[in-house]
N, C-alpha and C positions, 0 to 999 in steps of 0.2 A: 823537261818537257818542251816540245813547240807549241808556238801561239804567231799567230797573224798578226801584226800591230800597223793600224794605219797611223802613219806619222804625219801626213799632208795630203791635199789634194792628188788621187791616181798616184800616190805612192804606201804599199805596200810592202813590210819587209816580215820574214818568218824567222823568228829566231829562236835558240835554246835558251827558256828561262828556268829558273826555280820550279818545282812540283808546287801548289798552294798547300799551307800547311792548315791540318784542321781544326777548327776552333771549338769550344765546348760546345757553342749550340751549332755548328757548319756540319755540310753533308758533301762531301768531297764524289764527283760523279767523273766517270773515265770517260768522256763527250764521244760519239760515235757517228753525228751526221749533225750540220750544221745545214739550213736553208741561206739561200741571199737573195733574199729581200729586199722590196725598194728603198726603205731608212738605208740598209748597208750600201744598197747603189748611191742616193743623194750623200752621203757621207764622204762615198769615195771621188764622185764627182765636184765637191766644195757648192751643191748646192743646198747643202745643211750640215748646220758644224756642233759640234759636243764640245772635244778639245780635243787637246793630242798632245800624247799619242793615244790611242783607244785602241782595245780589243773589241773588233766588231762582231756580231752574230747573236742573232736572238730567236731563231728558231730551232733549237736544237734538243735533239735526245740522248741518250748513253746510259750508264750502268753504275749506279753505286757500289765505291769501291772501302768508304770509310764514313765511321757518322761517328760526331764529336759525343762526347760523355755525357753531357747535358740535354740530347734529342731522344725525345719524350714518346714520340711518334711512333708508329706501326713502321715506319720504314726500316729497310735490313740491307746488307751488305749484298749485291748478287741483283737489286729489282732494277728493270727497266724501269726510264724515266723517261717522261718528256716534260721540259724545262721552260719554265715563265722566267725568262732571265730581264724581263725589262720591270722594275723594281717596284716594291708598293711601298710607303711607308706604314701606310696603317691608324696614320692620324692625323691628316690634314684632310677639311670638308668632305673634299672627294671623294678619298674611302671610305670614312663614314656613313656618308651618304650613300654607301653602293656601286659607288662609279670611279674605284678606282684607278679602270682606265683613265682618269683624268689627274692622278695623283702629282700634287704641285712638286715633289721633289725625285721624281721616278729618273731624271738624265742627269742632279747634282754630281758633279764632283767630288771626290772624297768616298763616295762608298761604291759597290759594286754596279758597274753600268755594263749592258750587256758582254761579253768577252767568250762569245761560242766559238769564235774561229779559235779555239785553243784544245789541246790534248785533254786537260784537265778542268774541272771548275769548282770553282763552292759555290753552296748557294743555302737557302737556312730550307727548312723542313717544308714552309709553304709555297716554295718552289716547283718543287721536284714529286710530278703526278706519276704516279706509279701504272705501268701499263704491260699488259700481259706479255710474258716473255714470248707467243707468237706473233703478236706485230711486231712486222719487220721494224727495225730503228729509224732506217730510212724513211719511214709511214710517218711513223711516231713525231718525228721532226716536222712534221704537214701540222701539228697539233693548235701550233700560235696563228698561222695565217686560218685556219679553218674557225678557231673561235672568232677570229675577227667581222668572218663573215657572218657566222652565229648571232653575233651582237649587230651587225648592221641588216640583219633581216627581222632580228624580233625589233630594232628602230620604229620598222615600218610596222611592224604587227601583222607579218605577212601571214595568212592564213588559207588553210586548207581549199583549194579548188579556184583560188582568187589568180587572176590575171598579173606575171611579175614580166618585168622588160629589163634586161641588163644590158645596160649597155659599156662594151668592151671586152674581146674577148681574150684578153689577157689571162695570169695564172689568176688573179680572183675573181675576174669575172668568173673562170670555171670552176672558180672553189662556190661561188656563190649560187653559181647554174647544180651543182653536184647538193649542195645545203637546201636549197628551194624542193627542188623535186625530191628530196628524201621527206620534206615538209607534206606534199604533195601539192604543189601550185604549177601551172601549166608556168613554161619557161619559152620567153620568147628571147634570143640571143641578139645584138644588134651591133654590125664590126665593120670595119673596111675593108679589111684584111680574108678573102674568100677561104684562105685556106684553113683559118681560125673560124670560121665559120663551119665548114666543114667537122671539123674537130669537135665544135659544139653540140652539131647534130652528134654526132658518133658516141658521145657522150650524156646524148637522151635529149636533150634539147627540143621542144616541142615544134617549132619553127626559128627560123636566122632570116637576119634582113638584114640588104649589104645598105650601110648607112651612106658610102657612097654616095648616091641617088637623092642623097639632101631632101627636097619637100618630098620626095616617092615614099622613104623611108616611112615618114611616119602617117601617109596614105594607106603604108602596105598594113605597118602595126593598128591602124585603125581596124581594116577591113578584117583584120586577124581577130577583132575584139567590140564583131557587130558595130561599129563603128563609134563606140566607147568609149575606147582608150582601155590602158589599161591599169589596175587596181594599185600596183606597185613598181615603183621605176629604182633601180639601185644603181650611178653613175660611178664607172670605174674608170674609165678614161677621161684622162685630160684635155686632151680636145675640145675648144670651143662650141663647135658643130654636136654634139653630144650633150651638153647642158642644153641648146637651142632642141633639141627631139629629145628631152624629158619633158623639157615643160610643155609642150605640143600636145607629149604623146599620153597624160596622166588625164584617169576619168576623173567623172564629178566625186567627191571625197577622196579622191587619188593621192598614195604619198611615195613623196620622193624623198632619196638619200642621198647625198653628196658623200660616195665610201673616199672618191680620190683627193688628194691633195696637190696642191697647185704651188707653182714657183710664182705668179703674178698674184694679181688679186680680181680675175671676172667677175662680172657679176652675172645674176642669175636671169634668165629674158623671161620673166614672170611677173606682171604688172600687179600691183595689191588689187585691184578690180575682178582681176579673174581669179588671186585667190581669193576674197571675199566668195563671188559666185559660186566656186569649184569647194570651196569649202577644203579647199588643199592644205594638206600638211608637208612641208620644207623641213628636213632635219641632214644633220649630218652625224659621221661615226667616227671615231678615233679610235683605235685599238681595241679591247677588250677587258671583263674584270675576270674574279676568278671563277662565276659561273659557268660562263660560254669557255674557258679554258679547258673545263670539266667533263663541260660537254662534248666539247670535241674531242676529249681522248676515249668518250665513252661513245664514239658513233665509229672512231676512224676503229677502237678495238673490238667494234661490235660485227666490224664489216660492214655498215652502212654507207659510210662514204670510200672508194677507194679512191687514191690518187698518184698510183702507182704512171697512171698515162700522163700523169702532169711532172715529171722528171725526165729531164731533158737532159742530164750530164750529170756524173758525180766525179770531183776533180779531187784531188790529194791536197791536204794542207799545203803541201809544198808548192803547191801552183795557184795559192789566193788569189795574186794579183791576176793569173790569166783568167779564173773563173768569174772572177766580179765584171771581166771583160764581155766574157760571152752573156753572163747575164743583163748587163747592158744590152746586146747588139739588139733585142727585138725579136729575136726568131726564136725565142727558149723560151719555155715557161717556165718551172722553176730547178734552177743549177743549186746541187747540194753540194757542200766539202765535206771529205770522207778524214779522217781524226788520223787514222790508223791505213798506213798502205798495203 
């Protein structure tokens, strides 16, 4: 089979290896669409590192082709999948606890760390969410980034008819703008970028404010929100300018998420005075567990969310290194590799 292996920084090689052989409790999956994602961008960039060499890709789906003797489970040889490849252990606090998004051994060494850029994969039974053979694979692959958003809107406890501000209009800002209003909360879009703004709108978006316009911005989002503010703020972009118009732009019990992650360390222009007053709640999200995984195979196969407008390229295993390029550049939202040409 081929597989993608990043061996260093912006060096990617595709080579022929071994088929994976299946283990008594493995479920051997013929991978059919892989997402690249920002962890695979900062990977290949060397602005966050695992080891190497690594197979990178962790949003991906495909088709069970073989399940080891000892899998107990309703799954069969023939079901679409879409695939939690980033690891749980199952017994350090955090999963215990329910948040094994947080799980302290999920990028260890030694057992299986994501590896979707590849033809083949294993993975054990509570992997691999079985989803109707008419979502399309390419859908099914949206499955990881759309829990994530999942899990960083029930953060805030976003609820029905309540005021949300996202600001970035990036692929999860719009996964996050696509999860809101299926919630039903009026969605206010917030970007630099006019044409992504556009995009938002087009995409249901209740109003867009070009963040541009620095103090305008969050004048405009006030008068958008009787001059309130608004209920829920979810920050997706990096940008400095963007932490300064959350904390501006959130009401009295107002809560904000921190979904993005940063190469420095900012801080947040929120003085403990105001939230004392504001009664604000500050949280941030890290990936997701297996709930919000669940859920999102059961909305994108429900037809609730489509994100068919959020694929911007599907490139051939053979051209990893070019796709993770364009997925960098800024102007795509999300570039998938296609398994099979």
């Amino acid at each position: 089979m081929k597989a993608a292996f990043l061996k260093a920084p912006q060096h990617i090689t595709v080579e022929d290896v071994e088929k994976p052989v299946t283990g008594p409790g493995d479920i051997l999956v013929r991978a059919a669409y892989c997402g690249i994602c920002t962890l695979e961008q900062r990977l290949y960039t060397g602005e966050r590192k695992l080891y190497y060499p690594v197979i990178p890709g962790h949003e991906a789906s495909g088709i069970i082709v073989e399940l080891g003797g000892e899998v107990k489970t309703q799954h069969q040889a023939g079901d679409h999948v879409a695939l939690d490849l980033v690891n749980r252990c199952h017994i350090c606090p955090a999963c215990l606890s329910g948040n094994s998004n947080m799980c302290e051994n999920r990028f260890k060494k030694g057992q299986r760390v994501l590896g979707g850029f590849a033809e083949y994969i294993l993975v054990r039974p509570d992997q691999a969410y079985v989803v109707p053979p008419d979502l399309p694979l390419e859908k099914a692959a949206f499955s990881e980034p759309v829990a994530c958003c999942i899990r960083s809107l029930k953060k805030v406890s976003l609820k029905m008819g309540e005021n949300l501000l996202i600001i970035g209009a990036g692929p999860m800002g719009m996964m996050h703008l696509k999860a809101a209003l299926l919630m039903g909360a009026r969605v206010i879009v917030s970007d630099i970028n006019k044409s992504r703004l556009e995009d938002a709108r087009t995409m249901g978006a209740d109003a867009v404010v070009d963040a541009s316009n620095g103090g305008r911005a969050v004048e405009e989002i006030k008068a958008l929100t009787e001059n309130r503010g608004v209920d829920c703020c979810i920050v997706t972009s990096p940008a400095p300018q963007a932490l300064q118009t959350a904390a501006d732009s959130i009401a009295v019990n107002g809560r904000l998420n921190i979904y993005t992650s940063y190469n420095d360390k900012p801080m947040l222009p929120l003085d403990m005075n105001s939230l004392h007053r504001l009664e604000a709640l500050v949280t941030g999200s890290e990936g997701r567990n297996e709930e919000d995984f669940y859920r999102a195979t059961r909305v994108l196969s429900f037809g609730k969310i489509d994100v068919a407008d959020l694929i911007s390229g599907i490139y051939p295993l053979d051209r990893a290194g070019e796709a993770v390029e364009a997925a960098l550049s800024g102007s795509t939202y999300r570039i998938l590799l296609k398994m099979e040409g």
